[in-house]
N, C-alpha and C positions, 0 to 999 in steps of 0.2 A: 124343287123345294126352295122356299125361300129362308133365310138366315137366319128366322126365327125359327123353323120348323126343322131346320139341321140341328140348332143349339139343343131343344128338346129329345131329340134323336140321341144325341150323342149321350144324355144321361141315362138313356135304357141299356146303351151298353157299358154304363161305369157300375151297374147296380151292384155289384160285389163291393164296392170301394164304401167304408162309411159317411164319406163326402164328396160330393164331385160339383164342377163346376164345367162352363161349356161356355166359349166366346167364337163368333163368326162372326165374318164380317168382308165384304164385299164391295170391290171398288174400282170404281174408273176412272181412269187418271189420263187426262191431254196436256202432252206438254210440248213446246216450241221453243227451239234453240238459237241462238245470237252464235256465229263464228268468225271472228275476223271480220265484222262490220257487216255481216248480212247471213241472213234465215240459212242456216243449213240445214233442219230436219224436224219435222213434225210428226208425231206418232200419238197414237193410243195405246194405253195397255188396259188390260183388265186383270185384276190382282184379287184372289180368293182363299180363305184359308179357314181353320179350326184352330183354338187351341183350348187342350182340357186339359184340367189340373185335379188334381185326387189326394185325399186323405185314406187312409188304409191303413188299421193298426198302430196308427200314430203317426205311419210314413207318409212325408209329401210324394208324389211326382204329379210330374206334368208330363205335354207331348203337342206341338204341333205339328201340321200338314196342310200343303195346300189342298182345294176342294178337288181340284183336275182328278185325282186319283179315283182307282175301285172306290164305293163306301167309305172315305173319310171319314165321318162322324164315327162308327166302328170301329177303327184301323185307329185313331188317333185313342178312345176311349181305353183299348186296348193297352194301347203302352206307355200309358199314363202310367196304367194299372201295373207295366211290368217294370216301369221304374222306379213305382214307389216300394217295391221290394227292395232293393238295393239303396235305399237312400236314410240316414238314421232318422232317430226318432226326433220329431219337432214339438216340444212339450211348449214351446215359444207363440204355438198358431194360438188364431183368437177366431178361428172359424168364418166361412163364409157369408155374407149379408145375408140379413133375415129381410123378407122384402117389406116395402116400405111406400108410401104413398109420395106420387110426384110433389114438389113442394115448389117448382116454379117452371115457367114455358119458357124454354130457350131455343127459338127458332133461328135455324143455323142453315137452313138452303134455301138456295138461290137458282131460280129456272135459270138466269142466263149464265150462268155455270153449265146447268145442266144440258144447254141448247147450242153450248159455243162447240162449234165446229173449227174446220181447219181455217177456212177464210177468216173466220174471227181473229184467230190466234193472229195469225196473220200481217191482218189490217192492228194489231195491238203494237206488233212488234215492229213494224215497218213507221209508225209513228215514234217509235221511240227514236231508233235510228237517225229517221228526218229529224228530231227535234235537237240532235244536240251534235255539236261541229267537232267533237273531239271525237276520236274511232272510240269504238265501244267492242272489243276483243271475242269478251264472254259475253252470255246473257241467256237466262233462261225462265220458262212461264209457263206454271206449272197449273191446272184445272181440274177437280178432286170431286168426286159424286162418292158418296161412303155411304154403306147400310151395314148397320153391325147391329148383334143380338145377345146377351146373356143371360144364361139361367145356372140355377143349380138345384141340387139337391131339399135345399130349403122351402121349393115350390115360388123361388123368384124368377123373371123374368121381363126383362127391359131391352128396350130398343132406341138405337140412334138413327137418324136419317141427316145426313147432311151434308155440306158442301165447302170447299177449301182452295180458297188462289194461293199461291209464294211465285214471287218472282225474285232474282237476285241477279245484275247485274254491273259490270265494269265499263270503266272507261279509263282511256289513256290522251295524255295532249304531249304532242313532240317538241321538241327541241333538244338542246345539249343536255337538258336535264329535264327524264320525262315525267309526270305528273299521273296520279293514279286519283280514280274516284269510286265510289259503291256507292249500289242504293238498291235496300231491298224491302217486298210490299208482302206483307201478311191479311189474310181476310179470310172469312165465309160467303162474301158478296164479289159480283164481278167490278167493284169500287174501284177501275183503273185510271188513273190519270196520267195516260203516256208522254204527252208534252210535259209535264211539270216535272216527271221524271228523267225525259232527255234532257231538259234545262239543269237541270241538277246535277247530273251527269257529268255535263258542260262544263260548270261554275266549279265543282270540285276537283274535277281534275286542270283546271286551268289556275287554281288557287293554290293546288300541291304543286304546280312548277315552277311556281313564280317563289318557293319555300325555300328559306337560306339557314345552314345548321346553327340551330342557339348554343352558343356560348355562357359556358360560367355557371351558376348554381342558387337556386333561389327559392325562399319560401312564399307561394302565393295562393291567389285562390283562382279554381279551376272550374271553367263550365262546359260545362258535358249537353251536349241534345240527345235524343232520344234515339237515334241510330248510333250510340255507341253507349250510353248508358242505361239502355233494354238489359245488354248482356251481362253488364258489371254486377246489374241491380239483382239479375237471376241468380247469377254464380253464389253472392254475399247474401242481402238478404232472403232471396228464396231457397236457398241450402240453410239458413237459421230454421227457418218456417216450417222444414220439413219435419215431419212427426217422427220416422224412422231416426232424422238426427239429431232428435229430442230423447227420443226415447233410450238412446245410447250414448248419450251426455256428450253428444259430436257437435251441438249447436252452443256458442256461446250463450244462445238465448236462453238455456233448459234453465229452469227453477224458478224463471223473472218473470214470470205474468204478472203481471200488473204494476208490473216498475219502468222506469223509464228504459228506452234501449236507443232513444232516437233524438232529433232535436223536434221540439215541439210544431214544427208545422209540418211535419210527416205524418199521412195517415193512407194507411194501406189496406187494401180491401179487395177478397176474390171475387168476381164478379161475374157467375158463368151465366146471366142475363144480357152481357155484353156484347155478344155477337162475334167476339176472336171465334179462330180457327178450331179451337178446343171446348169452345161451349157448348152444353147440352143440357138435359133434361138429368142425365142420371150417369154417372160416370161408369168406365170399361169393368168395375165390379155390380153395378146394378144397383149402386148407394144414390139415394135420391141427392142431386148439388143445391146450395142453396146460397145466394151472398154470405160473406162471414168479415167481419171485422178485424184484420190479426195485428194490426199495428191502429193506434189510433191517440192521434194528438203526441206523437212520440213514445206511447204508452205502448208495453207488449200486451196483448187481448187474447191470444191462439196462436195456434200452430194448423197446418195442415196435414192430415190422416188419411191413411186406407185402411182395408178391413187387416190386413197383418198388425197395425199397431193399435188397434181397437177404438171403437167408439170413432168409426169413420165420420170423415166429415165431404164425403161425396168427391176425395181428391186420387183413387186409385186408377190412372188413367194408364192405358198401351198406345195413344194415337201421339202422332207427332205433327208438331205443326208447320214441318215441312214438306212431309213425303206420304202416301198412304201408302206406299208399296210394305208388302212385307211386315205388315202394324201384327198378326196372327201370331207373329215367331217373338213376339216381345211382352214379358211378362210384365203385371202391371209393376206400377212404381209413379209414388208421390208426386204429384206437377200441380201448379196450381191451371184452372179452367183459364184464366183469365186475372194474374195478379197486378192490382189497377193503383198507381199511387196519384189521389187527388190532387187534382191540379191547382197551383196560386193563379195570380192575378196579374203576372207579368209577360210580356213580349221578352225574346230575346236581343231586341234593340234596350231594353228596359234595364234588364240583369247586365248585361253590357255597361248600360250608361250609370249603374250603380256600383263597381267594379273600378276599385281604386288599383290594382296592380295584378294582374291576373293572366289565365288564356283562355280561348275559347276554343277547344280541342275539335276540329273537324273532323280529325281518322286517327285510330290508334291502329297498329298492326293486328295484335286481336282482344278485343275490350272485355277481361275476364277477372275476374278478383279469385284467389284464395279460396275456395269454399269454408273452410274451416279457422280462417283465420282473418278475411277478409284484404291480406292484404295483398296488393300489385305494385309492379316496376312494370309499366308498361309504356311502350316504344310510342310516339310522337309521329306519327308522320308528315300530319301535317295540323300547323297552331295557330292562333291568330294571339298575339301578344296584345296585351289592356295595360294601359297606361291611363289614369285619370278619367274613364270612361271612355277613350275612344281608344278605336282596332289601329294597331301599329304593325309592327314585323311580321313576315306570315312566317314562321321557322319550321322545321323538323330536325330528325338526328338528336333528338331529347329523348330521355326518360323523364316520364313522371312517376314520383315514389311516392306511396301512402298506403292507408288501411278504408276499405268501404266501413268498416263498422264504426272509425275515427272518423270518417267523409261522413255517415250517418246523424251524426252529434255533432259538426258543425256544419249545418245547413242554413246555407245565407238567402236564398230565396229558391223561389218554384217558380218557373213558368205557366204559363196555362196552352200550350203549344203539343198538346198528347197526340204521342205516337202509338199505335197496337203494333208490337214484336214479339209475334206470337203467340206464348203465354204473359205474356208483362205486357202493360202499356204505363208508357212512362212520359213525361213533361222534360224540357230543360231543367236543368238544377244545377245551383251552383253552391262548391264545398271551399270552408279556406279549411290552412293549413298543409295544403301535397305542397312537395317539392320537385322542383323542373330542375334536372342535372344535365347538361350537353357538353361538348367537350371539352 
């Protein structure tokens, strides 16, 4: 049976429940591993699962199982059923998607995903390697073929087909003081460019070693690229965004539509036409996705929804856009398909050369804000100090201290250099105001 034809299955056996739902979903995953400067293991898995979720007398449950078992689809419907006995009553639901006509094509596979074998992998990772003179420790490269189905009780039913690289790897450059670098690649297409990522590899970790600790304490402005402020931008402003922490007054954003939240040349827009790792036709509840505006000209426009917080806007997703394994066992929860901030008009030679006292942050330890508050103290590793527009000291052993919601509101330019990290793709941008503390 195929994924669609289990999910349908599964709701003949919820029919006592007054609601049920049914998500399958089917995947094969080639990934190829970097150890210690050379290929230690290339595998396959294939990864199958159900998970159904029921309303009964008011009571939620859910239940998943992989497919390998007896009758799954049964087995799973079943103790859904016997969990929402025990579970109180949710007067909170807003019930399952009513279904809904497609409202845009988001084609998300790739045959040479679906074709790459083990030589491929291979021949990817052995270019990375040759291309860049620093050892490379970790490194891994991951190749995703997903077919997932849902239906429910409401006589909906939708399906995904489609396809997902990540790769994430390190590098180290010796000396008495060694040097660390990352560089990691999100997609739906096999879009690898191994040389430019050995080089990269290269240049970061030979740039963290040449790093001497900043001294003293200072108010400047800070620019960020897009492999470290993907994560900042997720944490802060897509924790505002989310509907769940709107709707429980957890987002500073709640009540401000259509006020300002941002500096004026931020505008921010989900975009599951974009082709990231998360884009589709209908999101893991069967809610048709559609671009949406949620920030625009610094102006708050929306938020994004699933069907628990009503009047979804096609953002109730279980996929992650790193792993398919195991997506079955994860109930949905708010992400955006693709949250895209338009790009300016600048190089980061550009933002640089307009940058009267500043840094340009290479690697933070791990690039996260606050969700709730936006704000971070986050470790330096490795900086490139701005004096009058040119790159001076490369330092680490710094904090930088700030708030993303206060980096939001003073947005000194935008590059046009976009990166896709996963759910976000994001430009260089640069914020005044942080402050760089060393010792």
């Amino acid at each position: 049976m195929d994924v669609r034809d289990i999910a349908a299955d599964a709701l003949r056996y919820a029919k006592e429940a007054d609601h049920a739902e049914s998500y399958v979903i089917r995947s094969v995953i080639n990934s190829a591993y970097i150890d210690g400067g050379k290929i230690s293991n290339i595998e396959t898995k294939v990864d199958s699962g159900i998970s159904v979720r029921v309303v009964k007398d008011g009571r939620p449950g859910r239940a998943c199982m992989s497919l390998s078992g007896p009758d799954p689809a049964r087995m799973c419907a079943s103790s859904a059923i016997r969990v929402s006995a025990f579970s109180p009553e949710n007067s909170g639901s807003k019930g399952f998607p009513m279904p809904s006509k497609q409202v845009l094509k988001a084609d998300t596979f790739d045959k040479n995903i679906e074709n790459a074998g083990d030589a491929e992998l291979k021949d990817i990772l052995n270019a990375v390697i040759s291309s860049c003179s620093a050892e490379i420790p970790r490194g891994m490269l991951r190749l995703s073929v997903i077919a997932s189905a849902v239906a429910n009780t409401n006589d909906l039913i939708a399906e995904h087909r489609g396809t997902m690289m990540y790769g994430h790897f390190t590098s180290v450059f010796g000396g008495s003081e060694k040097g660390e670098g990352t560089e990691s690649v999100y997609g739906s297409s096999l879009s690898f460019d191994a040389e430019r990522i050995g080089a990269e590899l290269e240049r970061k970790a030979k740039a963290s070693a040449s790093a001497v600790p900043f001294r003293g304490r200072e108010k400047l402005t800070v620019i960020i690229p897009p492999c470290e402020l993907g994560d900042m931008m997720m944490s802060s402003a897509g924790s505002a965004l989310n509907g769940e922490n709107v709707f429980y007054g957890r987002s500073p954003w709640t009540g401000k539509t259509d006020e300002k939240v941002a500096s004026a040349p931020l505008t921010i827009t989900d975009d599951p036409g974009s082709g990231g790792p998360l884009c589709s036709s209908f999101d893991d509840e069967g809610t048709p996705s559609r671009k949406k505006i949620l920030v625009e000209k610094g102006i708050l426009k929306g938020s994004l929804r699933d069907s628990f917080t009503g009047d979804s806007t096609g953002n109730g997703l279980r996929r992650d856009p790193t792993d398919a394994q195991g997506v079955y066992c994860a109930a949905p929860r708010i992400l955006p398909m693709n949250m895209t901030v338009s790009p300016g008009r600048y190089t980061q030679n550009d933002i640089i050369a307009q940058t009267d006292n500043g840094i340009f942050v290479e690697k933070f330890a791990w690039p996260e804000a606050d969700p709730l508050t936006g704000r971070f103290g986050l470790e330096v590793r490795c900086g490139h100090i701005i004096r009058n527009g040119r790159i001076g000291d490369t330092v680490n052993n710094a904090l930088l201290m700030g708030s993303m919601f206060d980096a939001l509101n003073s947005i000194e330019l935008i590059g046009k250099d976009t990166a896709d990290r996963g759910c976000v793709t994001v430009p260089s941008m640069s914020f005044s105001g942080t402050e760089l503390v060393g010792n």
